[in-house]
ZABA-482467 format. One record per residue (C-alpha): residue in three letters; residue number from 1; x, y, z. Coordinates in steps of 0.5 Angstrom, whole numbers, plus 500, padded with zeros to 3 digits. Example, Ala and Ser with C-alpha at 12.3 -4.5 7.8 and 13.67 -1.06 7.14 Angstrom:
// residues 2
ala:1:525:491:516
ser:2:527:498:514
***
This chain:
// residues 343
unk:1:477:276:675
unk:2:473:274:669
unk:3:472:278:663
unk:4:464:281:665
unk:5:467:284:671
unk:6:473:287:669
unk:7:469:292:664
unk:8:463:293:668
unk:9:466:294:674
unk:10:462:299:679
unk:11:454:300:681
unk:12:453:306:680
unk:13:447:309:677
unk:14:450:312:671
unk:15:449:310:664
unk:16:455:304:662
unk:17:457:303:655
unk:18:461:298:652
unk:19:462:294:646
unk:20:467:288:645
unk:21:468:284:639
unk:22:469:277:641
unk:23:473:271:637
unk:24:472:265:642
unk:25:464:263:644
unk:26:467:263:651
unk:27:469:271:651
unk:28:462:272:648
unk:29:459:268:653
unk:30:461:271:660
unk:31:460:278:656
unk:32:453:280:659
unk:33:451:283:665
unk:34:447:280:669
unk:35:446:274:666
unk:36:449:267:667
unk:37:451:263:660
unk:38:454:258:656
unk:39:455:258:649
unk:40:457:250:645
unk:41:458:252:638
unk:42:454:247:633
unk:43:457:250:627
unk:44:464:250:624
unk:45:469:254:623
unk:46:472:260:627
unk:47:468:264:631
unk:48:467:272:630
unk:49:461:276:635
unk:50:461:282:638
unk:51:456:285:643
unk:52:454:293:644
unk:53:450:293:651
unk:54:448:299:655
unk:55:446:300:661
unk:56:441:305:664
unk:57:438:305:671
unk:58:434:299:672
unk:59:434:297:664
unk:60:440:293:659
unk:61:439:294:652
unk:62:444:290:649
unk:63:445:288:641
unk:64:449:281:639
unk:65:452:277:633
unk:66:454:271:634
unk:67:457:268:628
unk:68:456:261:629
unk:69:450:257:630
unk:70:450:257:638
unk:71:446:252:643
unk:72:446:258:650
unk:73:444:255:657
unk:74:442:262:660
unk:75:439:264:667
unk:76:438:272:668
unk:77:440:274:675
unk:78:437:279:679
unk:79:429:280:679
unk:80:429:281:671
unk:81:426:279:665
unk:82:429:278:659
unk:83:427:279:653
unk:84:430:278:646
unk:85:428:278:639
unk:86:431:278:632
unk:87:429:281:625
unk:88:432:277:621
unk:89:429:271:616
unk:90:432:266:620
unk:91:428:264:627
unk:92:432:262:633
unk:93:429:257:639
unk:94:428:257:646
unk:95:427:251:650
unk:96:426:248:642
unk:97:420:252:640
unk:98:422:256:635
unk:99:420:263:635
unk:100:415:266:629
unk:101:416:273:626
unk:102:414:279:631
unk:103:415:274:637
unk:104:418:277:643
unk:105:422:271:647
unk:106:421:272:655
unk:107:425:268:661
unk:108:425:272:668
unk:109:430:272:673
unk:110:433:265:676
unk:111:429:260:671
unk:112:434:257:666
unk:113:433:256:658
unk:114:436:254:652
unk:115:437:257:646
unk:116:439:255:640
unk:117:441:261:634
unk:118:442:260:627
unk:119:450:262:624
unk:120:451:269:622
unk:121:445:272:628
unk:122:443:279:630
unk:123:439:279:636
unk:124:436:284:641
unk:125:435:284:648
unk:126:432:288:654
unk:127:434:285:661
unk:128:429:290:664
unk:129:428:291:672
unk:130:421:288:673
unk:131:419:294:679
unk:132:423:300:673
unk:133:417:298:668
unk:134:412:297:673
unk:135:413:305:675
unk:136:411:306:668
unk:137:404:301:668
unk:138:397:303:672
unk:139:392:299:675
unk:140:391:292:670
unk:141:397:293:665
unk:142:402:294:672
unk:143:398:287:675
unk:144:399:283:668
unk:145:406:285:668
unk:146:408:283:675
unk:147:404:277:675
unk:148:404:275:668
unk:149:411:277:666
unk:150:414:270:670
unk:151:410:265:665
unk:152:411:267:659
unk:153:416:263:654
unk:154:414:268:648
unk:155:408:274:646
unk:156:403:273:641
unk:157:407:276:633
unk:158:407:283:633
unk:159:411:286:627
unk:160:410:293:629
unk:161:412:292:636
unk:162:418:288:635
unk:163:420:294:630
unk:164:419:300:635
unk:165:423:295:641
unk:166:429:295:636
unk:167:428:302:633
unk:168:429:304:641
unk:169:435:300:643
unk:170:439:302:636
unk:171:437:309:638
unk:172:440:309:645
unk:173:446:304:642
unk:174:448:309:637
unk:175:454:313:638
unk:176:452:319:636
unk:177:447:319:643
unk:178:447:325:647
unk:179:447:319:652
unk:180:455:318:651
unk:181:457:324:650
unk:182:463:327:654
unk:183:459:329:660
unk:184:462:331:667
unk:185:459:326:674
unk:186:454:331:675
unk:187:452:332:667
unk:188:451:324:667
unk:189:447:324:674
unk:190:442:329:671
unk:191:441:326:664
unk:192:440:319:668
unk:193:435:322:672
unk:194:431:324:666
unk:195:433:320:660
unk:196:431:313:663
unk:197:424:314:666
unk:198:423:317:658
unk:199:426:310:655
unk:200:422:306:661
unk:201:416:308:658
unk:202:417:307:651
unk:203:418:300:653
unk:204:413:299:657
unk:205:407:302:652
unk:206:411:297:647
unk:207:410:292:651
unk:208:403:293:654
unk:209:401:293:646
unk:210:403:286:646
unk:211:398:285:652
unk:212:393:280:648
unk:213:399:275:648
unk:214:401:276:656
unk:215:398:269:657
unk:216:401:263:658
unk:217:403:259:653
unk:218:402:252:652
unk:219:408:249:650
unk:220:408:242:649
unk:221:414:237:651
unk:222:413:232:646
unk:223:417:225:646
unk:224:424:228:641
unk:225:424:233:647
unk:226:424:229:652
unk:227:429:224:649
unk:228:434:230:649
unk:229:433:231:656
unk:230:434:224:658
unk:231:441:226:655
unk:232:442:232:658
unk:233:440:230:665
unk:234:444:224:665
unk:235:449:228:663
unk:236:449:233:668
unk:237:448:227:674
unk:238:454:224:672
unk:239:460:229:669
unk:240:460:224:664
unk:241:458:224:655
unk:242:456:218:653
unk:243:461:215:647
unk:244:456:211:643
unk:245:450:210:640
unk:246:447:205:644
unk:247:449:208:650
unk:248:444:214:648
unk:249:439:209:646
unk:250:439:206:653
unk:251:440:213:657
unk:252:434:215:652
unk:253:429:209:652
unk:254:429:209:645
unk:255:430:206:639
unk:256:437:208:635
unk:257:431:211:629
unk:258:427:215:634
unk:259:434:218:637
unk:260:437:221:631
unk:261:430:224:629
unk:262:430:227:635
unk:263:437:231:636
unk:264:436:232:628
unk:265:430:235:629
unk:266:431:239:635
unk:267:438:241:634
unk:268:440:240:627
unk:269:445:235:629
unk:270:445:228:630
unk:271:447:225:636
unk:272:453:223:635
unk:273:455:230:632
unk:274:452:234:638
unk:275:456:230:644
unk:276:463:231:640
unk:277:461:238:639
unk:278:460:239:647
unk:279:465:235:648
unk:280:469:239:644
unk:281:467:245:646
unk:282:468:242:654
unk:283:476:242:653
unk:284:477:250:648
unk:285:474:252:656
unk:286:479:249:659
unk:287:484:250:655
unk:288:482:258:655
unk:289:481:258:662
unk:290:486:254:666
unk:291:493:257:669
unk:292:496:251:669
unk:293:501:247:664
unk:294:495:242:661
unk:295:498:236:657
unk:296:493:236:651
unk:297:494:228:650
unk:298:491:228:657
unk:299:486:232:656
unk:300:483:229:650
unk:301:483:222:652
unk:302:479:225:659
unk:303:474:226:654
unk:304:473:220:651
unk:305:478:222:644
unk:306:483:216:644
unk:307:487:219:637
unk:308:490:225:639
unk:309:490:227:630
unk:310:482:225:630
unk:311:482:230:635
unk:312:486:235:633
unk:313:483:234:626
unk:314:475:235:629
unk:315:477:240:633
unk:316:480:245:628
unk:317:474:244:624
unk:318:469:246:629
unk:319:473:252:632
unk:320:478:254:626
unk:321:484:253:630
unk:322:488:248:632
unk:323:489:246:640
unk:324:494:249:642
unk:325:493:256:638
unk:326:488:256:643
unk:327:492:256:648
unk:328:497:260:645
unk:329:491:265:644
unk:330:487:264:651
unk:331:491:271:654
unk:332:488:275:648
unk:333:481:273:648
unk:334:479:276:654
unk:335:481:284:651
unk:336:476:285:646
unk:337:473:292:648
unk:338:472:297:642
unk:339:469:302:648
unk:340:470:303:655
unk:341:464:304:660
unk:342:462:311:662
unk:343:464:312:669
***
């Protein structure tokens, strides 16, 4: 059983809180609910996040830290849809667009995409039951939402809107909520039934405010784009990272000038960097999730690191720990609730 199933455990309609402090990207990752994710950590140094979540009938709202510049493959279950937006300075991107101040990010449920978040990033989240918001619309705003919704990437810049969103979630996240506070079984259910139709509403007259921008937006695919993707789907066909940069030339169709513009521009990172770093983070999840005696030599050398000290050297940067800390520590990465859900 994973760490998300072990504290969200239940199908209730009772509020669940839960917030965790996390020291692995990897814990981070398989934290949220109704989500299906994967962090590569792109920045170095140890790993420090946490994630406060609520969740409240057909909506979760959620705040999360991350420490370390992340690239995050994410895919919403259920019939959602996400929304995550920051207040900060720094921008994040999704699927390489990088997002303006006051925009919303929108992904729906059971389409895959990437986001890349900057070091030391705060960002909100709603992962909201597409049907528990339309029960708050009428007429064209209830028809835009459940049509428009799916092709969104992101809403037109809207300060004001992005500001109450992340007002409402912290209020619900505070600890002084009369939403968490020690109520009976019977207590919880009355309050459930009154309090998630309240806070649905605000987020959907949010959301309607946003309603010029519910159109879909063009986003272009331009060829530093495409050279990434070559990559990635070359990789994903065949269960192996290339080692060399003539090998990404050919798997990409380009010159070596137009490979190490397109990883540097689009991911901060030049391509070699990047496939170390995914290699890297590859062998920290085996590493954590394997029951069984792994011999690290072996392991490193099965992903292409054929002197054990420059692995050991490349992989205490990045993650601040040695190898074999990591599995000292793996038990322990999988304990980090500060609060337990309400039940």
């Amino acid at each position: 059983m994973n760490f998300s199933q072990l504290h969200h455990e239940g199908n209730s309609n009772a509020p669940v809180r839960c917030k965790l402090v996390a020291y692995d990207v990897n814990q981070q990752a398989e934290s949220l609910v109704r989500w299906e994710q994967q962090y590569n950590q792109h920045s170095q140094g140890a790993f420090t996040g946490y994630l406060d979540e609520l969740k409240l009938g057909g909506m979760h709202l959620f705040e999360e830290f991350t420490s370390q510049t992340l690239l995050q493959q994410c895919c919403v279950n259920e019939d959602s849809v996400w929304l995550g937006f920051s207040l900060q300075p720094q921008r994040p991107r999704i699927n390489g667009n990088e997002i303006g101040e006051g925009q919303l990010m929108v992904r729906p449920s059971g389409v895959e995409f990437e986001l890349l978040t900057p070091q030391q990033f705060h960002i909100f989240g709603l992962v909201l039951n597409k049907q528990a918001i339309a029960e708050q619309l009428q007429g064209l705003d209830k028809d835009l939402w459940l049509k428009e919704s799916d092709k969104l990437l992101v809403t037109r810049p809207n300060n004001f809107v992005a500001y109450e969103l992340a007002k409402t979630i912290s209020l619900m996240l505070n600890e002084r909520s009369p939403i968490i506070e020690g109520l009976t079984e019977e207590e919880k259910n009355q309050r459930i039934e009154r309090i998630q139709p309240i806070v649905a509403s605000r987020i959907a007259d949010l959301l309607v405010q946003t309603e010029t921008g519910m159109k879909e937006i063009n986003v272009n695919r331009p060829e530093k784009r495409r050279v990434i993707d070559r990559i990635r789907a070359h990789v994903e066909r065949t269960g192996r990272y290339p080692l060399t940069v003539s090998e990404l030339c050919e798997i990409a169709f380009v010159s070596r000038r137009t490979l190490q513009y397109s990883f540097e521009h689009e991911l901060g990172v030049s391509p070699i960097q990047y496939l170390r770093d995914c290699r890297l983070n590859e062998i920290r999840r085996i590493l954590i999730e394997s029951n069984e005696l792994i011999v690290i030599s072996d392991l490193a050398m099965e992903y292409g690191f054929y002197h054990i000290s420059t692995f050991n050297e490349h992989y205490k940067v990045l993650f601040g720990e040695t190898p074999t800390q990591t599995m000292q520590r793996a038990g322990n990465y999988h304990f980090g609730v500060l609060s337990t859900p309400i039940k």
